[in-house]
Each structure stands twice: as C-alpha cells, then as structure tokens.
N, C-alpha and C positions, 0 to 999 in steps of 0.2 A: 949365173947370168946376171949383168947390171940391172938396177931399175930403166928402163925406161919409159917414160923420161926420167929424169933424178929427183926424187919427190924426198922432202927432207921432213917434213913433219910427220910424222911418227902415225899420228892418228888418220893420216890423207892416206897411208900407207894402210893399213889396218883397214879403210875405207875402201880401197880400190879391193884389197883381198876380199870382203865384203860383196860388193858387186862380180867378184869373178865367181863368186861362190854360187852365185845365181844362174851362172851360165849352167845348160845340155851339153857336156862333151865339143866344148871348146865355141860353141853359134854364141852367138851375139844374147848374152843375156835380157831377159824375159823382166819386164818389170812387174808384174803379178808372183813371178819367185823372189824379189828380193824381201829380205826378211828386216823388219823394223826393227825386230825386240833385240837385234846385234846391232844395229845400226845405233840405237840407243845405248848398251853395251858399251863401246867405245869413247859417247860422249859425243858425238857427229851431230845430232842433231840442230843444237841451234845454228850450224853452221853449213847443213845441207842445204839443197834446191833441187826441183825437178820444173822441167818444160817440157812440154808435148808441142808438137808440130801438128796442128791444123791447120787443113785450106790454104795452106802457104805462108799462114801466122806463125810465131813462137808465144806461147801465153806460159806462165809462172802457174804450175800447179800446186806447187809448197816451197815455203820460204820458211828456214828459219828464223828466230827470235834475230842473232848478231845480223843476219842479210838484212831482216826489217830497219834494224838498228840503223848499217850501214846507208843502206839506201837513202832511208829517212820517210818512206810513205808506204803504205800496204799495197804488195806484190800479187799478191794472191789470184790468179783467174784474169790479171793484165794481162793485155800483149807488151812484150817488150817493147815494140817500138812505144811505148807510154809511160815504158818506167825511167829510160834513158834518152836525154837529151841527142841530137844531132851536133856534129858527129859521130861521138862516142858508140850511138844507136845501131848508126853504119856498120862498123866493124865488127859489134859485138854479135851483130845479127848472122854477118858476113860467117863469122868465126863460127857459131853454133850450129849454122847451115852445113858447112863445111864438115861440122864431128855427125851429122844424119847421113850427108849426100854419099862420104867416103865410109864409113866407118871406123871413125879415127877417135883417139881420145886428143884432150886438150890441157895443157898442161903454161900456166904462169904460174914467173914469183917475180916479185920488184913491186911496181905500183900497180893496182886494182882498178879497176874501174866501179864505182860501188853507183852513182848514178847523179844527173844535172849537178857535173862539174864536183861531184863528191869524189875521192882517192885517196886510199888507203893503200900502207903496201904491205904485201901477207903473199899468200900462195892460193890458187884456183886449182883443183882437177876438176876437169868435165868429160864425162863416158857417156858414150850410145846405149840406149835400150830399147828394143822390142818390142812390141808388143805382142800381142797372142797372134798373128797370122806371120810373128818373124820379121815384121817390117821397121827398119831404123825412125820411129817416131819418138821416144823418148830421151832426154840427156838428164842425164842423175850430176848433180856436182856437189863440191863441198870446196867453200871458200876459208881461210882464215884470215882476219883482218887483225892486222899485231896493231895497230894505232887502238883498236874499240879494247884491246889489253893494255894499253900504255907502252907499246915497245914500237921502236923504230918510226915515229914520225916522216912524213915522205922527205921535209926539209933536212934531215938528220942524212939521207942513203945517199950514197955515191952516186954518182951519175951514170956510172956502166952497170950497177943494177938498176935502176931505171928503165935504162934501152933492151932491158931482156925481152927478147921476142914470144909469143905462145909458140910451144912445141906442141907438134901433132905428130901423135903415133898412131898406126893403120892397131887395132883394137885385138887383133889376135899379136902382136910383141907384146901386149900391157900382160894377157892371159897366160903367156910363156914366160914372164919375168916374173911371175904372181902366182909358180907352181906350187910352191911350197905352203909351207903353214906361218900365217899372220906373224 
C-alpha cells in the first residue's frame, strides 16, 4: 500500500512508524504510550513538537533544539497564537484544529512556516494523540527545515513546490500504510 501522504524523508517515515506503534489495535494512539528512547533512536528529536489543546487554546508542550532555532524564540508552554504572527497564526491554528476536530494527520513539504515572517522550506508531519480518556487533544509533529542544514534556500525552489498544499489524512490510512516494520 502507498504512503499516505508521500513523506520522503526517511526519518519523518521512521517517526510516524513510531507513533503508530503507540496505538491499541488501530484507536488513536495514546500519548503516555509513546516511547522517547525510539523517538531519540531515530535522531527526531531536535526536530519534534507536541501541542495540547486547552480551553480552546493550542500551547507548545516541547519544541525541539532546530524548531527553537527556526522559530527564533522559546516555544515552550506558549499559545501558538504568540509564537506566529497574523496571518500566518490564522491558518496555522485553523490547520491544527482541523488534525483534533477530524482525526486526520497533516502532512507539508515546500515552504514552512517557522514563525513572524520566518520560512524555510523542508517537510512537516503532524498526528493526533489522545490522551488517557481517548480524547483527540494532542498533535505530536516533526518538522525538517533543509535551509537550518544549508540545502534548498526558499529563493532557490520552484514555484510549483511552493504552492504545495497541506495534505490531510483521516489517521487510520496513516495506521494501514504504516503496517509493516519501519
């Protein structure tokens, strides 16, 4: 079966196997199951993030080392609406609301949004998590920004990767394209 969506970096792929591993027989994995010390394993780390949905907030529970980088200011226990500028804020909130409400994953590659008028272009997955009563409050993500590696400058990319859209998958395709072993 294809990936879907088509995730090219190797270690985003290795990452989402990771979180699938977390799931009970296909539910919406459990963010107290996911395991760190594979997470670490892989090398995700500086490149992960998690947000929890509060009170109808999105706040940043861990930011990696490159997300702090990109960003450019400490993420940590902010509401997103404070780490990104308006518009950008809009969408981004729109889009993460959208991978709880539905239970979808979320999938860019082209230019990033990293934060007030910051972009990089690299590759995002974002996944739903659980909490302990099964409820879509968490998104686990893992960003790569190839500019904080010196590759692909945004001035440098085409303009039809550019306009690549986020892809949302409903979160059991991610779990049936993700049967196998990493």
């Amino acid at each position: 079966m294809p990936l879907k969506p088509d995730i090219e970096s190797p270690v985003l792929r290795s990452f989402v196997q990771i979180w699938r591993d977390a799931s009970d027989n296909g539910a919406l994995p459990v963010k107290t199951k996911l395991d760190p010390v594979e997470l670490a394993r892989i090398g995700v780390m500086p490149i992960v993030w998690l947000l929890e949905r509060r009170d109808g907030e999105l706040y940043c529970r861990l930011a990696g080392e490159d997300i702090g980088t990109a960003v450019g200011r400490p993420t940590r226990g902010r509401k997103i609406s404070e780490v990104y500028d308006s518009p950008s804020s809009d969408v981004i909130i729109e889009q993460w609301n959208r991978i709880l409400d539905r239970e979808e994953s979320c999938h860019n590659k082209g230019v990033i949004i990293a934060s007030l008028g910051r972009r990089f272009v690299g590759e995002r997955i974002a996944l739903p998590m659980a909490n302990a009563e099964g409820e879509a409050r968490f998104i686990l993500g893992a960003t790569f920004y190839r500019k904080l590696h010196g590759l692909y400058p945004v001035e440098e990319m085409a303009s039809s990767i550019l306009k690549e859209p986020a892809v949302f998958t409903p979160y059991r395709d991610i779990m049936a394209s993700f049967a196998g072993p990493a």
